[in-house]
N, C-alpha and C positions, 0 to 999 in steps of 0.2 A: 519575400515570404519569410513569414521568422521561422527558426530552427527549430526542429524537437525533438526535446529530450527522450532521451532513453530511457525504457522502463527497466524493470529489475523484477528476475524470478526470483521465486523462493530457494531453488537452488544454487542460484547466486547469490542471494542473501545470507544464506546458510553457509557461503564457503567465503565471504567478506567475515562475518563473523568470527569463525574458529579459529582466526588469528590474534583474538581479543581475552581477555582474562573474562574468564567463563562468571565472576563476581561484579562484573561493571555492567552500571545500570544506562538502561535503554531511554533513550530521551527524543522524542517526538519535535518535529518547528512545525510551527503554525502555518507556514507557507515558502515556496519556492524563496525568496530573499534570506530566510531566518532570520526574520522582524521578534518572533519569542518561542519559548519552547518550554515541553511540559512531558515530565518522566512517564511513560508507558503505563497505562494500567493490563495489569494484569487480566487482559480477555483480551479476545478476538475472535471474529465471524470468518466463516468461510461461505463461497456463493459462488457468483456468477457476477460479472464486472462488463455493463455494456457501455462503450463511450458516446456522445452526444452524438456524434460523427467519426466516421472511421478516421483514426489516429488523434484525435483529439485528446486531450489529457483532463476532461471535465465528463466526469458521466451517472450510470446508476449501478450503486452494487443490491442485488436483489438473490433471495434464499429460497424462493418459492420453486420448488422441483418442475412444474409445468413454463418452468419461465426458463430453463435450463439449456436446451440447446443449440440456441444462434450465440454465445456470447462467451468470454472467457474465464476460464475459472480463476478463482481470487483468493487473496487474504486481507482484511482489512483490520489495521492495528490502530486503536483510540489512545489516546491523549486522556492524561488524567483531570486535565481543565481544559 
């Protein structure tokens, strides 16, 4: 059975962070390897994050308030390319 990775709260994101110079820019990879990578754009969505299958690491993030609550709340950060 392969392994799975850990996910990560925002308020763990948030305390990995604040040990970093608050002027260094945020840079996104493309995928689990970091085959390339592309600096943050400036937005993000907040929703509801359901996975394909419970624990799976592929799924849907959806904003629609009737779609709100069987799934977990989310932040979703885009890549500038």
């Amino acid at each position: 059975m392969p392994k799975r990775l850990k996910t990560i709260t925002v308020g763990e994101l948030a305390e990995l962070l604040s040990s970093l110079p608050p002027a260094a820019m945020v840079v996104l990879s493309s995928d689990a390897e970091g085959n390339s990578f592309s600096p943050m754009r400036a937005a993000y969505d907040a929703g509801r994050y359901v996975s394909a299958e419970p624990g799976e690491l592929f799924g849907t993030f959806i904003d629609l308030p009737e779609q709100l609550e069987h799934v977990a709340t989310a932040v979703v950060l885009y890549p500038l390319k």
